[in-house]
C-alpha positions as semicolon CSV with decimal commas, in nm:
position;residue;x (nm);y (nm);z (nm)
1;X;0,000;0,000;0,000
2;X;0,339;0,252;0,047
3;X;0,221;0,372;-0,329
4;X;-0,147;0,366;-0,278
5;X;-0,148;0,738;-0,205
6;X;0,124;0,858;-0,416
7;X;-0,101;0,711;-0,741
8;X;-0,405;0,884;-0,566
9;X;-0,283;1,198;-0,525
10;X;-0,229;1,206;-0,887
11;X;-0,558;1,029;-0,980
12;X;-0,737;1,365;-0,755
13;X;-0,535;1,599;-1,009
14;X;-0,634;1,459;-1,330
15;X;-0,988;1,421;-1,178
16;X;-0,979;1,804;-1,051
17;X;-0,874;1,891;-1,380
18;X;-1,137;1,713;-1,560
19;X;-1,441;1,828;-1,379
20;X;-1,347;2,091;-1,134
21;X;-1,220;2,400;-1,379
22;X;-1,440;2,721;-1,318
23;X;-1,634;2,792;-1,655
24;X;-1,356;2,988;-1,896
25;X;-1,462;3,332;-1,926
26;X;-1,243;3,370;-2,211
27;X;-1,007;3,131;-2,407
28;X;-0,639;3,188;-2,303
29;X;-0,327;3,045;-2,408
30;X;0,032;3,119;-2,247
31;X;0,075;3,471;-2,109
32;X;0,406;3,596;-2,241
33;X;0,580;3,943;-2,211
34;X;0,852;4,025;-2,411
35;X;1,011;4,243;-2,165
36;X;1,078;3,884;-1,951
37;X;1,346;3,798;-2,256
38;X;1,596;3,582;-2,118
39;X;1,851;3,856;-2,307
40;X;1,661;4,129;-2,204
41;X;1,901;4,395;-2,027
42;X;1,891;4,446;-1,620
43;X;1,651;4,748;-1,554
44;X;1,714;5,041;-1,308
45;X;1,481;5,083;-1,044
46;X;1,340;5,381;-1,121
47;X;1,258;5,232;-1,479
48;X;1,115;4,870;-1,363
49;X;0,718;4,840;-1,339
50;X;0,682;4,804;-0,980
51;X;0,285;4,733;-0,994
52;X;0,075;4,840;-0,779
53;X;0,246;4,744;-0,450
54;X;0,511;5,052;-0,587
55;X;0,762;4,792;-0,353
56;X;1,091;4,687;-0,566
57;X;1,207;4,328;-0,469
58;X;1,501;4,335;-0,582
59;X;1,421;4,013;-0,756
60;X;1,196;3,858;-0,927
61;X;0,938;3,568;-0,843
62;X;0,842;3,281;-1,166
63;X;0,452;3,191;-1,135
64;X;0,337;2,885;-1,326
65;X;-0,046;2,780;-1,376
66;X;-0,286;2,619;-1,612
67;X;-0,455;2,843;-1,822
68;X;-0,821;3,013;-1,782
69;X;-1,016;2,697;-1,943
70;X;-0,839;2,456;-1,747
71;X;-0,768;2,632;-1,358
72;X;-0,899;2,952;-1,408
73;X;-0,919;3,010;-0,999
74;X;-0,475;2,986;-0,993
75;X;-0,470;3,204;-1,328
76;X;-0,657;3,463;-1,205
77;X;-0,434;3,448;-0,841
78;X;-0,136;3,464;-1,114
79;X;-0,316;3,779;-1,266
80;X;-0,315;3,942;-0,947
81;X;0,030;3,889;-0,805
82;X;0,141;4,033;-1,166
83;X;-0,092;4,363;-1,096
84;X;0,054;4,375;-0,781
85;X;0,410;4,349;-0,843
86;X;0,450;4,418;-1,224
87;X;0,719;4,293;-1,386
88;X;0,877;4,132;-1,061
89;X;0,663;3,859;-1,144
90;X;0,719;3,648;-1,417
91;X;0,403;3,445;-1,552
92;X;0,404;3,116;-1,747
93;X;0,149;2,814;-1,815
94;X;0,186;2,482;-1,875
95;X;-0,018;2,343;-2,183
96;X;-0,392;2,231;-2,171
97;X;-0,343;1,856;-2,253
98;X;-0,022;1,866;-2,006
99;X;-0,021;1,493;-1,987
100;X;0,099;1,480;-2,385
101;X;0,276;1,797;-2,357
102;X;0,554;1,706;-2,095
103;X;0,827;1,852;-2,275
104;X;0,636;2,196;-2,271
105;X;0,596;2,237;-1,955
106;X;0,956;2,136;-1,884
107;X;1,064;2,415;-2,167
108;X;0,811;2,718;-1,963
109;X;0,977;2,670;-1,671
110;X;1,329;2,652;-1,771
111;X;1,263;3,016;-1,930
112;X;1,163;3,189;-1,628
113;X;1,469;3,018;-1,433
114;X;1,660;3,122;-1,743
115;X;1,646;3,461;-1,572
116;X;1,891;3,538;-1,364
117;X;1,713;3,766;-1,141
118;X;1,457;3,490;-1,042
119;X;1,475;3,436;-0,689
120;X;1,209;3,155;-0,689
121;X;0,973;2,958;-0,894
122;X;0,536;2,905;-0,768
123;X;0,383;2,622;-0,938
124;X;0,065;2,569;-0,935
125;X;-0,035;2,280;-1,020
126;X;0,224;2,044;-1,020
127;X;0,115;1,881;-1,306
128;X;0,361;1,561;-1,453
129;X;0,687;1,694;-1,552
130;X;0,728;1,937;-1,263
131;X;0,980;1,718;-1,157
132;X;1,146;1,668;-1,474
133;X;1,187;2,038;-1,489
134;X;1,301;2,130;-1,196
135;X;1,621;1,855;-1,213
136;X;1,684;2,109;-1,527
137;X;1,629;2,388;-1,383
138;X;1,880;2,223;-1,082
139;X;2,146;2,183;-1,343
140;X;2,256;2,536;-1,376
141;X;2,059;2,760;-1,057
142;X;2,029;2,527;-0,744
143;X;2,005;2,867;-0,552
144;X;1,597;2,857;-0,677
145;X;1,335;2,827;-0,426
146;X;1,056;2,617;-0,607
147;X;0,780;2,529;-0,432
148;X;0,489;2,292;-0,606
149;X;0,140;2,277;-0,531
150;X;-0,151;2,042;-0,635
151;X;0,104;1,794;-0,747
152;X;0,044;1,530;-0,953
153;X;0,339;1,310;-0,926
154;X;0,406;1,072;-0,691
155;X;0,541;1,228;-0,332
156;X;0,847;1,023;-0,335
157;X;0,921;1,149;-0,687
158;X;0,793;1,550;-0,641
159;X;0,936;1,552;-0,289
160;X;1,356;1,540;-0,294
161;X;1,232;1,775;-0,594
162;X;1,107;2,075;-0,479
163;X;1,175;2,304;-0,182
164;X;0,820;2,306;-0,050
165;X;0,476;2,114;-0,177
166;X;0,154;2,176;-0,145
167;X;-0,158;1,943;-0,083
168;X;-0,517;1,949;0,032
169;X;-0,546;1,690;0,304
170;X;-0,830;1,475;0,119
171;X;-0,838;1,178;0,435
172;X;-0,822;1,498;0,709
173;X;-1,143;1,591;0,546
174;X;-1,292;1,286;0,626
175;X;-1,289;1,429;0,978
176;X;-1,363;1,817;0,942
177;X;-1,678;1,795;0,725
178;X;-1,863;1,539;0,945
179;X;-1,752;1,778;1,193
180;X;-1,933;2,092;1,031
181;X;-2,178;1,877;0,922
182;X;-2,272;1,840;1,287
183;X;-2,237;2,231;1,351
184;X;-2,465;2,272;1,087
185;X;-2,727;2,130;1,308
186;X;-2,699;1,793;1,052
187;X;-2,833;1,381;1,240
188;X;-2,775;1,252;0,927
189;X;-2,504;1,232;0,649
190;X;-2,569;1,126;0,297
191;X;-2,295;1,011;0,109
192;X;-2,353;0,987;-0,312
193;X;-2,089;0,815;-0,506
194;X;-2,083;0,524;-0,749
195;X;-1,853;0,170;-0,833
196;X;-1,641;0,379;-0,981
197;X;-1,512;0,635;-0,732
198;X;-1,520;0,376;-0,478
199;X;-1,272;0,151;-0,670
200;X;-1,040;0,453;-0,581
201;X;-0,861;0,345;-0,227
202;X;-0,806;0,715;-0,111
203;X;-1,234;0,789;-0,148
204;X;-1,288;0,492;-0,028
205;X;-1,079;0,509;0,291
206;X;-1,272;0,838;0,315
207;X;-1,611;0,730;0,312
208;X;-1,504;0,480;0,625
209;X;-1,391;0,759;0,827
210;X;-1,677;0,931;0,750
211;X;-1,891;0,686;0,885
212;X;-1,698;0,626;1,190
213;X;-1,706;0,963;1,269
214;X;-2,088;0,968;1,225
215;X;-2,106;0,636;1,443
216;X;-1,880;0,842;1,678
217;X;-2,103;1,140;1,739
218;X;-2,400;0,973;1,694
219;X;-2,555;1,062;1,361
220;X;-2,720;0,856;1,077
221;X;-2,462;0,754;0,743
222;X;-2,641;0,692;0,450
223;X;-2,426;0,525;0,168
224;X;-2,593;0,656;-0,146
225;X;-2,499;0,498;-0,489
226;X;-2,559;0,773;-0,769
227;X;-2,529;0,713;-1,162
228;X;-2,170;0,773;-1,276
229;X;-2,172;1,007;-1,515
230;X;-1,971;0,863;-1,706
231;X;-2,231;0,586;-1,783
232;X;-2,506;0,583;-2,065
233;X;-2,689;0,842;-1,911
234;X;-2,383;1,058;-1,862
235;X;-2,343;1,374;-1,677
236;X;-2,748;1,521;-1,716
237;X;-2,862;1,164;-1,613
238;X;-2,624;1,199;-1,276
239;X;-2,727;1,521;-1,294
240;X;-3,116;1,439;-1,254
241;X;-3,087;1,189;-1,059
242;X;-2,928;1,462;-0,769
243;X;-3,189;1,686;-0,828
244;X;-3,496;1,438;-0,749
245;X;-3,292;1,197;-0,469
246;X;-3,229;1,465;-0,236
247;X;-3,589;1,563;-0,155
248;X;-3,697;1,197;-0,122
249;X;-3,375;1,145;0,112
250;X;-3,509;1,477;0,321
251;X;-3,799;1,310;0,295
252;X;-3,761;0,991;0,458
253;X;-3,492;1,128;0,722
254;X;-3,577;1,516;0,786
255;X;-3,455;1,850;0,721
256;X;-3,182;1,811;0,934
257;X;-2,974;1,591;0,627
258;X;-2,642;1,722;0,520
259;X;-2,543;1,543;0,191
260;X;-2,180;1,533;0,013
261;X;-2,096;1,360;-0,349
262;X;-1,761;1,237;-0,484
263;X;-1,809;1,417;-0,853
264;X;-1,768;1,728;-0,945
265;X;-2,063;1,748;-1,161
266;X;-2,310;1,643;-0,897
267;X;-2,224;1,978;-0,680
268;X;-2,399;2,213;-0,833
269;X;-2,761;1,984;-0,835
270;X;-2,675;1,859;-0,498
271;X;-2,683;2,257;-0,372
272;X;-2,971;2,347;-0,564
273;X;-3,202;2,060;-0,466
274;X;-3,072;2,087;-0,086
275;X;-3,120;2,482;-0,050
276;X;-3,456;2,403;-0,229
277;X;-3,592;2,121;-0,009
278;X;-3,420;2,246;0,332
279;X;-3,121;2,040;0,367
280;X;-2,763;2,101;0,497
281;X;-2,433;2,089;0,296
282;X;-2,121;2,144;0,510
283;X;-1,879;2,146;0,220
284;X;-1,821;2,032;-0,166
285;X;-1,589;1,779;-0,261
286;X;-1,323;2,033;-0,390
287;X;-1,413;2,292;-0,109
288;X;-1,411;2,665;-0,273
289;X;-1,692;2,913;-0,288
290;X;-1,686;2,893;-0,656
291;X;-1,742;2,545;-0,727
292;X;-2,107;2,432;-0,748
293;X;-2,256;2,801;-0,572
294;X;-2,233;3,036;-0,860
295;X;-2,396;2,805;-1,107
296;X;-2,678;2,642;-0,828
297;X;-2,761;2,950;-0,764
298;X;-2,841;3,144;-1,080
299;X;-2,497;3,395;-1,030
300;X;-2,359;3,560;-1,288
301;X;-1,959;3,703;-1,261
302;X;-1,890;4,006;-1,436
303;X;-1,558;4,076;-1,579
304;X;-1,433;4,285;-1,333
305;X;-1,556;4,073;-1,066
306;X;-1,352;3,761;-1,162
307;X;-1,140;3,654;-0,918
308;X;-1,276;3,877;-0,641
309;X;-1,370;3,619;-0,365
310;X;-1,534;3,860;-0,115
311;X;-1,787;3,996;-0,392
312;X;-1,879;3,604;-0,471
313;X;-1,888;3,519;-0,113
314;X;-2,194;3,817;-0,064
315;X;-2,385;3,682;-0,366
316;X;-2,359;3,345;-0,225
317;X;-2,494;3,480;0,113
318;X;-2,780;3,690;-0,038
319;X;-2,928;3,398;-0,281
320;X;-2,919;3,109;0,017
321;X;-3,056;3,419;0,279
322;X;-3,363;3,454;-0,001
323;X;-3,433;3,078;-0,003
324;X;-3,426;3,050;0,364
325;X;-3,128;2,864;0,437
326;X;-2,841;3,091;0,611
327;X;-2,662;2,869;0,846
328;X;-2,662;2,560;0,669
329;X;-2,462;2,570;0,409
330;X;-2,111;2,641;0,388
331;X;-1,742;2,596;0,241
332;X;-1,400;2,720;0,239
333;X;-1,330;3,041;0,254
334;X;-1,135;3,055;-0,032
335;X;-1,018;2,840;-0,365
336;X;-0,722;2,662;-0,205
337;X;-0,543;2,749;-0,559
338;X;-0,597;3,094;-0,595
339;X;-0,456;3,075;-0,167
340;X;-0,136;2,866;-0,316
341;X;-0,029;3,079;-0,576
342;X;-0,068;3,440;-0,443
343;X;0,034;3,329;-0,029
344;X;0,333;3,112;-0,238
345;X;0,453;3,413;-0,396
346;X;0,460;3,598;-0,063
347;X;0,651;3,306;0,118
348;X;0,905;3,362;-0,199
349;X;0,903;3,678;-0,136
350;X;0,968;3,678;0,229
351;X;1,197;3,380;0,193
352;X;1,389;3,629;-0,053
353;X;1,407;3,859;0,198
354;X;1,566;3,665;0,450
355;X;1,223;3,647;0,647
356;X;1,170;3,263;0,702
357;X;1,334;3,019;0,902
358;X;1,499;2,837;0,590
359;X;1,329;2,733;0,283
360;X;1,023;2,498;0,474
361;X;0,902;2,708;0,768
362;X;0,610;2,565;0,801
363;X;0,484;2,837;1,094
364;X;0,538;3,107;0,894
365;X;0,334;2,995;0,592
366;X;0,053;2,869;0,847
367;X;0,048;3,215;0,898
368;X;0,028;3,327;0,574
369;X;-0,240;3,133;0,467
370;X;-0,442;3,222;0,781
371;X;-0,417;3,585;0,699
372;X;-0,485;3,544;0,310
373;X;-0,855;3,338;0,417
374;X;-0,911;3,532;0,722
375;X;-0,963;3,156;0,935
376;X;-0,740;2,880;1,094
377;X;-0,501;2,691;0,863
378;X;-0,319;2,374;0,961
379;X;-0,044;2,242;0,775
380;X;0,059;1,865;0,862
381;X;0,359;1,710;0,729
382;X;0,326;1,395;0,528
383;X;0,362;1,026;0,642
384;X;0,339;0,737;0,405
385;X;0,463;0,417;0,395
386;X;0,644;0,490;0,743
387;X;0,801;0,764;0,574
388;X;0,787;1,096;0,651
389;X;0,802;1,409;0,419
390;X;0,922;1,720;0,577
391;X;0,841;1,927;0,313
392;X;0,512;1,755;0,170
393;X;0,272;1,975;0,336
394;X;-0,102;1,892;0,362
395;X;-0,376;2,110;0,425
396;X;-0,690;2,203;0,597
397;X;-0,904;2,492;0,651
398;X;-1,153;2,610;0,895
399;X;-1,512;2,682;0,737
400;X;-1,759;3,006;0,620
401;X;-2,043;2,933;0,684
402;X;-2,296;3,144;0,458
C-alpha cells in the first residue's frame, strides 16, 4: 500500500482537472511578455514596473499555472500577483493537454529560471513533468526556491524535488466535514458516489472515516450509490438523478440531512435541490466558494468581478438568505489554488528577503495562509509508507459558513 497514495494523489489531479475547472470566461493560451526575454538587459529601479504594491524586490518571483479553461481560480491568483508586483513577477502556463505535452511544460519553466534575477519559482499545479523540470532547472541555478502545489506526481518522486509542496489533506477531510456537518445542526449524512469512485482506495478510505465519525457522534450515514456520469446516461442523467434523490432522502430522514458527493458534476444539483428542499451541505468535494454556488444558484460574474472572492462570497450569502437557508450551508473560505499561488509568492518573497526560518518554515506559511482566508489553517507534514516528508505539506481549513 506505500504507493497507494502517491497514485491517488495524482488520480485527484487529473480528476480536478477534468471536472473541477471554473467555466472559462475567455479562451487563453500562455501569457508571455517580451520584456521577460531571457537577453533582455537588467533594468534600473526607477525604470522597472513596480505594480501596484510601488515595492521593488530586488528580484523577481516565476509563477506557473494552467490556463483560464483549465484552472482559471490559480490564473486569475497569477493575474493578481502580476498587478501587484508588475514585472517582478514572471508568468508562465503549462499546456492544456499537459499529460501529452511534458516537454512543454519542462521548456516554460526553464525560461523563467533562465532569468537570472529569479529568486524563486510558484507552481501551481504540479502537473507531470514538474519534476522533470526542476532537475533542469537544478542543473545550472540550485540557488531557486521552487515550491509545487496540487502535485500530480508521486510524493516520493515530487518531494527530494522541490523546496516546499503543497496538498489538500483529502483523508483529514474525512474528519472536518462530518464535523461541520454536525455544527450545521446535521443527524444525518448522505454520502452519493458510485462503483467507480469507490474503486479509488483514497475515497474509499474516506467514506469509512466518515462513517466512523458519524457512528462516533452519533448521527445517521447513509451510503448513497448515484449514476456515474460517465455511464449511458452521462453527466445530465447523474445530474437528474441529484436533483430528485435529495428531496426523497429529506424526505424519509428530515430536514436536518447534510449530503456530500464524490463528482464534481453532482455539486452544483446537490446545492440546488438541498437549499430548495431544506437540507444542509457542510462542504463540496473540492471545497471553494466557486465550485457548485455560482452556477446552483443562478450567479452571474462580471468581468471585473472575476477573481474577487469577497464579492462572490456576498452573492452566495444573499441567494441562500432569499431561499431560507443561512446557516446551513457552507465551504471554504477561499479556492485553495488561488490561496497557493498568491500566499506562495509571498513566502518567496519573504523567503527572498531573508524572512523565514529556511526554505520549509512551516509556521510562517501557516500564517500566511491564515491571513490570506481570514480563518485557521493547519499544515501537517506527510507520512506514508512509514516515511515521513518534511516538506510535503497537507492542508486544511476552517469553514464560512454562509
Amino acid at each position: 500500500m506505500k504507493r497507494v497514495l502517491a497514485m491517488l494523489l495524482t488520480l485527484m489531479l487529473i480528476l480536478s482537472l477534468a471536472g473541477c475547472s471554473s467555466a472559462p470566461s475567455q479562451e487563453a493560451g500562455t501569457p508571455s511578455d517580451s520584456s521577460e526575454a531571457t537577453n533582455a538587459p537588467q533594468e534600473s529601479a526607477s525604470s522597472k514596473d513596480l505594480g501596484t504594491s510601488g515595492v521593488d524586490l530586488g528580484f523577481k518571483i516565476g509563477v506557473v499555472t494552467g490556463t483560464v479553461s483549465q484552472g482559471e481560480e490559480e490564473y486569475r491568483a497569477a493575474e493578481a500577483v502580476k498587478r501587484k508586483y508588475g514585472e517582478q513577477v514572471i508568468l508562465q502556463t503549462y499546456p492544456d493537454k499537459f499529460m501529452d505535452e511534458q516537454e512543454t511544460t519542462i521548456s516554460n519553466i526553464l525560461s523563467i529560471a533562465n532569468d537570472p534575477e529569479v529568486k524563486a519559482i510558484v507552481i501551481c499545479q504540479a502537473v507531470p513533468g514538474t519534476s522533470a523540470a526542476i532537475d533542469k532547472v537544478r542543473e545550472f541555478r540550485d540557488d531557486i526556491l521552487i515550491l509545487a502545489a496540487v502535485p500530480g506526481e508521486a510524493p516520493d518522486t515530487i518531494s527530494p524535488k522541490a523546496d516546499i509542496v503543497l496538498q489538500g489533506d483529502e483523508l483529514g477531510m474525512g474528519t472536518t466535514i462530518i464535523e461541520q456537518a454536525q455544527k450545521l445542526g446535521a443527524t444525518t449524512f448522505v454520502h452519493y458516489s458510485f462503483p467507480r469512485h469507490m474503486s479509488y482506495p483514497l475515497l474509499a478510505a474516506r467514506r469509512e472515516i466518515f462513517k466512523e465519525e458519524c457512528e462516533a457522534r452519533g448521527m445517521t450515514f447513509i451510503d448513497a450509490t448515484a449514476p456515474d456520469p460517465t455511464g449511458d446516461a452521462g453527466v445530465p442523467g447523474a445530474q437528474q438523478f441529484i436533483l430528485e434523490d435529495v428531496p426523497r432522502k429529506i424526505a424519509e430522514y428530515g430536514e436536518e440531512t447534510c449530503f456530500f458527493s464524490t463528482n464534481c458534476s453532482m455539486q452544483e444539483p446537490l446545492i440546488k435541490s438541498s437549499l430548495e428542499n431544506g437540507g444542509i451541505l457542510a462542504q463540496q468535494c473540492c471545497p471553494s466558494p466557486y465550485h457548485g454556488y455560482p452556477g446552483a444558484l443562478g450567479i452571474s460574474i462580471p468581468e471585473e468581478k472575476q477573481g474577487d472572492v469577497d464579492y462572490v462570497i456576498e452573492q452566495i450569502s444573499s441567494k441562500i438568505a432569499e431561499k431560507g437557508g443561512t446557516g446551513r450551508f457552507s465551504t471554504w473560505p477561499v479556492p485553495v489554488n488561488m490561496m497557493f499561488v498568491e500566499s506562495g509568492v509571498e513566502y518567496a518573497i519573504a523567503y527572498g528577503q531573508g524572512k523565514t526560518n529556511g526554505k520549509v518554515d512551516k509556521a510562517y506559511m501557516e500564517k500566511l495562509f491564515s491571513d490570506y482566508s481570514g480563518v485557521q489553517i493547519k499544515l501537517t507534514t506527510l507520512e506514508e509508507g512509514g516515511t515521513s516528508y518534511d516538506n510535503f505539506l497537507l492542508l486544511l481549513s476552517d469553514y464560512i459558513t454562509f
